[in-house]
N, C-alpha and C positions, 0 to 999 in steps of 0.2 A: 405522551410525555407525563412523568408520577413526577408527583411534588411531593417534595423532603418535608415527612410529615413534622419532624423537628422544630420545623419553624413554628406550626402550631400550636406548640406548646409553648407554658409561661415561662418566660424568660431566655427564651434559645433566640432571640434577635438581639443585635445589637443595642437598639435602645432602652431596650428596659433590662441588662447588665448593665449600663452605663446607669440607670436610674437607680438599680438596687444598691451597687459600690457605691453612688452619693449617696443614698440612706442609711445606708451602713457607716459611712465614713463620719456622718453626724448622731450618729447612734440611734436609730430610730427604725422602727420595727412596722408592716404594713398591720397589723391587727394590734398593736398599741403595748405589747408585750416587750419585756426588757431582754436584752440580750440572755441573761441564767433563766428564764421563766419559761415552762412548758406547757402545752394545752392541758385541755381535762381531757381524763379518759374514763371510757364509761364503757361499761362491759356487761353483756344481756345475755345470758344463760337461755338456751331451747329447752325443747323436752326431750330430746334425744343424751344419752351422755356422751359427752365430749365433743357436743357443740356449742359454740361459741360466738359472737359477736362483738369487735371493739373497734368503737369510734373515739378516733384523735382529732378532735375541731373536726373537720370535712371530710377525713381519709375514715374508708370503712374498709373492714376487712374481716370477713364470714370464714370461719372454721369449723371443720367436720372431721371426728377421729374415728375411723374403725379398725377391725380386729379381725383375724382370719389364721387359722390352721397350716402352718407348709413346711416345709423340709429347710435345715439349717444348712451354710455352709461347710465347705468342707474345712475351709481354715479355722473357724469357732464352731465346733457340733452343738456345745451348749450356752447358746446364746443366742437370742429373737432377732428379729430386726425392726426397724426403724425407718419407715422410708416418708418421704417431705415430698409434694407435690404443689407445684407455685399456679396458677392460672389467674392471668390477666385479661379475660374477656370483658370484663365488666368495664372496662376504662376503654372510650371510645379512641381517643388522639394514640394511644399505644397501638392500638390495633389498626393503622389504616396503612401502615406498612409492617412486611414481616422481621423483615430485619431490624426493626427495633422492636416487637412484641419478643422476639428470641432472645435479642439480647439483655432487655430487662428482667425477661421471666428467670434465664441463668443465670445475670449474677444473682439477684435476689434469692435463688434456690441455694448459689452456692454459699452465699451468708447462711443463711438457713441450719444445711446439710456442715457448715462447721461451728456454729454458735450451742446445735445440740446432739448431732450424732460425734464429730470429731472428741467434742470436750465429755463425749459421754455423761450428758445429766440423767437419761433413763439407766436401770439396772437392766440390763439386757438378758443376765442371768437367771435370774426369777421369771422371765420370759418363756423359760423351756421346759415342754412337758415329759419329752423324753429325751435323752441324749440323742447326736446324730439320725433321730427320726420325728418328733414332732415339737416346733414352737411355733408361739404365736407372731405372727408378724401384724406389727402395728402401721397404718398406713394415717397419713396428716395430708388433708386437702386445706390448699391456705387458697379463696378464691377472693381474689380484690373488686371490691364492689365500688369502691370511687377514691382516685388519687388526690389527696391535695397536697403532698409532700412530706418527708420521715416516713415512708412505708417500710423502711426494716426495722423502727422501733414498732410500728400496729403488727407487724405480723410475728412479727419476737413475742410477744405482750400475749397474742391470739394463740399462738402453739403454746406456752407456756401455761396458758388457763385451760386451753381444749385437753392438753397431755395429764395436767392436777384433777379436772373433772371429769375425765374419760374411766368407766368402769367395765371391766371385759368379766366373763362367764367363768366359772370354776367348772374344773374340769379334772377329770379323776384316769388315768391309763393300767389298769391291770388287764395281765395275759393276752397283751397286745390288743386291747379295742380300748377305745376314748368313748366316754361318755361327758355329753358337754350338758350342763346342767342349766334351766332355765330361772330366769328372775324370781319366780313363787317359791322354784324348789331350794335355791340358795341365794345368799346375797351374791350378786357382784363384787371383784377385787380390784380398789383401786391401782393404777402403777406406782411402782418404789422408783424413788429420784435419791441419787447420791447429792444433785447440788439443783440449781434452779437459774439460769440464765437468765436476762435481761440485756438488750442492747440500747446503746444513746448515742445518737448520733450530733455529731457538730460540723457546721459549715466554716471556712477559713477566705477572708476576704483578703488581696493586696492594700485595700484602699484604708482597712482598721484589720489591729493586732488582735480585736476583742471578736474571742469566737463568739459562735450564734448555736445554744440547743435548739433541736425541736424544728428545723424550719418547715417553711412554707414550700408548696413545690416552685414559688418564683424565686423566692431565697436560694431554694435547692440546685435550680440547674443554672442561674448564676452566679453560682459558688465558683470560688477558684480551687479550692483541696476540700474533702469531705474525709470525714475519719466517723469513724463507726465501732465502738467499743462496748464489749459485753460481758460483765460483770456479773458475778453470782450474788445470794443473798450473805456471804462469807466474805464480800468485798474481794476477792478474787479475779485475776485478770483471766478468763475466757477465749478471748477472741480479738484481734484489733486487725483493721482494716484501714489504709488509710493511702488516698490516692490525691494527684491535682499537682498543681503549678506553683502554686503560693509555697512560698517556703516555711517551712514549721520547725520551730526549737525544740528543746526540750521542756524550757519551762512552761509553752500552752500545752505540751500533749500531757504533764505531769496534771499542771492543769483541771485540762478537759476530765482525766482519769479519775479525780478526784472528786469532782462534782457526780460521772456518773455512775462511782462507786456507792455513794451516799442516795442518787436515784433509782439504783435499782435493787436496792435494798428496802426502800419504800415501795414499790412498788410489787416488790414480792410480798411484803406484809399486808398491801392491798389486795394482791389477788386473793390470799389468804380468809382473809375477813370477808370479800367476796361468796368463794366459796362455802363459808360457814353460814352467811345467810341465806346463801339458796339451799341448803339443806332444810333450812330452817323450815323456810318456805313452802319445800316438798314435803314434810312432812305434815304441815299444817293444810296443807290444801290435798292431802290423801293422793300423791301424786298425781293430778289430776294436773297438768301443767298446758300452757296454748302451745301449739305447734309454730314450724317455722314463718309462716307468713305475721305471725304477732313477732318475734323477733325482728324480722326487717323493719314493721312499722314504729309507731309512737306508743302508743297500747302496751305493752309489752314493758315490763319492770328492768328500767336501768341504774345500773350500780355506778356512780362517781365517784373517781378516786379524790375529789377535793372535799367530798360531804363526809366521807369516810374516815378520811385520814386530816383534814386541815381542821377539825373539831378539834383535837388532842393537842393539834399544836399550838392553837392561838391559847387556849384554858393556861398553860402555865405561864405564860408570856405577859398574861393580862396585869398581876401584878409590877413588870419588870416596868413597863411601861407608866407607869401610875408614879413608881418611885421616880425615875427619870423625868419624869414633868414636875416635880418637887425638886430635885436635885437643881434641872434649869432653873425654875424662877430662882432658889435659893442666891444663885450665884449669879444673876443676871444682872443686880443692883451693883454690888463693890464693884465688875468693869464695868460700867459708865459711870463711877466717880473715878474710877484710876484714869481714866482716860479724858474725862474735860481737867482732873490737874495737871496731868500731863503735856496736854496741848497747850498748855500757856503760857509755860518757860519756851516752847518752841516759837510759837509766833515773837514773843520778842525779843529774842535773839537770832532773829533773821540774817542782821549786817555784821554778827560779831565773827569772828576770825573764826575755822574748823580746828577743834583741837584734836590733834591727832592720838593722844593719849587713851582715845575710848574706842579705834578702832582698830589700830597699829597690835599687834605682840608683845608681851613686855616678859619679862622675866622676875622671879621673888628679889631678885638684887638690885634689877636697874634701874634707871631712874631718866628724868624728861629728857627727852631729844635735844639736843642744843639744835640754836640756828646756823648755819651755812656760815657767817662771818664767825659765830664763838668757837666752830669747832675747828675753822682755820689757825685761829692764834693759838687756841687748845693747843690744836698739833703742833704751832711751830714752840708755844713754852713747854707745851712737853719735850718736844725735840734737843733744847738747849739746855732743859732740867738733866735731861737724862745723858744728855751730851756731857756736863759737867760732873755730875754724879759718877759717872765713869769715871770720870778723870781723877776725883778725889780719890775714888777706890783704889782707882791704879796707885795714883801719890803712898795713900798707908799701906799696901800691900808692898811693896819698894820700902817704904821704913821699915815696918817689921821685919822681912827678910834681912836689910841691913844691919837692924838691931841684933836679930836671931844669930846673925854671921859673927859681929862684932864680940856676942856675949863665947861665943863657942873657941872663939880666938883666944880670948881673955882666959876661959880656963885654964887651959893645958899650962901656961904662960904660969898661973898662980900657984 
């Protein structure tokens, strides 16, 4: 008899869904993080090109890009390919049944295989040496080395920087032979990207309206909806994914869009600066770089997207904040003298009567409410005013006509 390795994992029992929904329902995060807040990410450049390494809090995820010579298809002659390959051996609890090692590894690939081949961010064309007979085909091993939750933002993040850092061979085809040229005899060419994808993922709970970026793998599998959206560095909508129970508006997915418009647009300009210091770096050390066992370990030079980029932010802010605690005290004093004059007409006027004049509707014309007894007699002297006021009307309208008649007789007569 196999046990449903499911239950294994964090958050697939009842009690701790029932523990996460109360945490969530009081707002409150297991690593102390507010609901819009993301881990750090830290990203380790090998010696090889287009390897890669990036750590989100706990989730690691190891990439490797290569390159190889083969025949295009028939429906694009001129144009490479691009192929995604996901492997989960590294994560023990996935692996102790296959039918969930399968099922993780597909969707995961099939995010993947639409985040950057569907939305086409490589140039595929530039890929091909000759028409209908030789381009390169580009191949991406995404291999997960430890799950702690958000793995299709680590491995978005991991393709994205193995695909910017990946440099393939120049290569030259006259009179039908290829000549592939090596690193001394030419530089390497980096790949052309039309855009640069980024995904961000958010959890949707019944228990709170307020989504969760970034979770944890216990946040993650007792999530009730997961959406999954991936964004270029052009704020561009990519890709959206978005599954579960929990019912969802428009106003959170507008939302969610919004924030991970603005995060993945950071976090291309991270890779970015990334990238330009490990240049830096190979140049300075005569490419002499450590091999992959310094990447998996601590030894090995890691890049943090908070050292990187949260320098730039906090420097203009410094001011804003300086002014703002001038502005407070400025204005701290006049309320609390508004406020003890205030409170002393109310305490002693405790037992006086509610005037309704200050909470009622009033009009530019009108004027105080009568009481109940005046607007009775009101009405009944209005009623008698207006009772006899008629009546006089009637009476002069009756003279005049009479007079009008009399004067009309009288003429004709004169």
């Amino acid at each position: 008899m196999f046990m449903n390795s499911n239950l294994f994992e964090p958050g697939k029992s009842k009690p701790e869904r029932n523990f996460v929904q109360l945490a969530v329902k009081q707002n409150q995060r297991f690593d102390g993080r507010r609901s819009n807040e993301c881990r750090d990410v830290e990203l380790t450049f090998g010696a090889d090109w287009g390897t890669v390494a990036v750590s989100l809090g706990e989730t690691k995820v190891l990439t490797h890009v290569t390159c190889d010579l083969g025949a295009p298809t028939t429906s694009r002659p001129n144009e490479g390919k691009l192929q995604l390959n996901v492997n989960l051996g590294g994560v023990a609890f996935l692996d102790e049944v296959q039918s969930t090692h399968d099922q993780r590894s597909l969707t995961l690939n099939s995010l993947l295989e639409r985040t950057f081949r569907s939305s086409r961010c490589v140039d595929l064309e530039s890929l091909c040496v000759a028409a209908e007979q030789h381009v390169w085909c580009i191949r991406v091993d995404i291999n997960v080395l430890n799950h702690d939750g958000n793995l299709y933002d680590a491995s978005t993040i991991a393709t994205l920087a193995a695909l910017m850092h990946f440099r393939r061979p120049d290569v030259t085809f006259a009179d039908d032979e290829l000549r592939i040229y090596t690193e001394k005899e030419r530089e390497f060419i980096p790949l052309l990207f039309l855009h640069y994808p980024v995904s961000v993922t958010y959890c949707i709970y019944k228990s709170s309206g307020q989504p969760i970026v970034d979770p944890l793998l216990l946040e993650e599998n007792a999530a009730d909806s997961v959406i999954v959206l991936s964004f270029n560095s052009y704020q561009e909508l990519c890709t959206l994914n978005a599954g579960g129970t929990a019912p969802t508006n428009v106003r959170t997915i507008m939302q969610c869009a919004r924030n991970a418009a603005t995060r993945a647009k950071s976090l291309v300009d991270f890779i970015r600066k990334a990238l330009s210091l490990d240049e830096e770096r190979r140049l300075q050390d005569g490419r002499l770089v450590q091999g992959l066992v310094a990447l998996i370990g601590d030894n090995q030079q890691k890049l943090s997207f908070r050292k990187l980029m949260g320098h730039q932010k906090q420097e203009p802010q410094a001011p804003q904040s300086e002014k703002m605690d001038v502005d407070t005290k400025a204005i701290a004093k006049p309320n609390v003298e508004e406020t003890a004059v205030e409170e002393e007409p109310d305490n002693q006027e405790t037992d006086a009567p509610v005037d309704s004049s200050s909470w009622l509707p009033q009009d530019e014309d009108s004027q105080e409410l009568p009481t109940p007894s005046e607007a009775s007699t009101a009405k009944a002297g209005k009623g008698k005013q207006n009772r006899s006021k008629s009546k006089a009307n009637k009476k002069q309208q009756a003279k005049k006509q009479n007079h009008s008649d009399s004067e009309e007789e009288a003429k004709p007569v004169i």
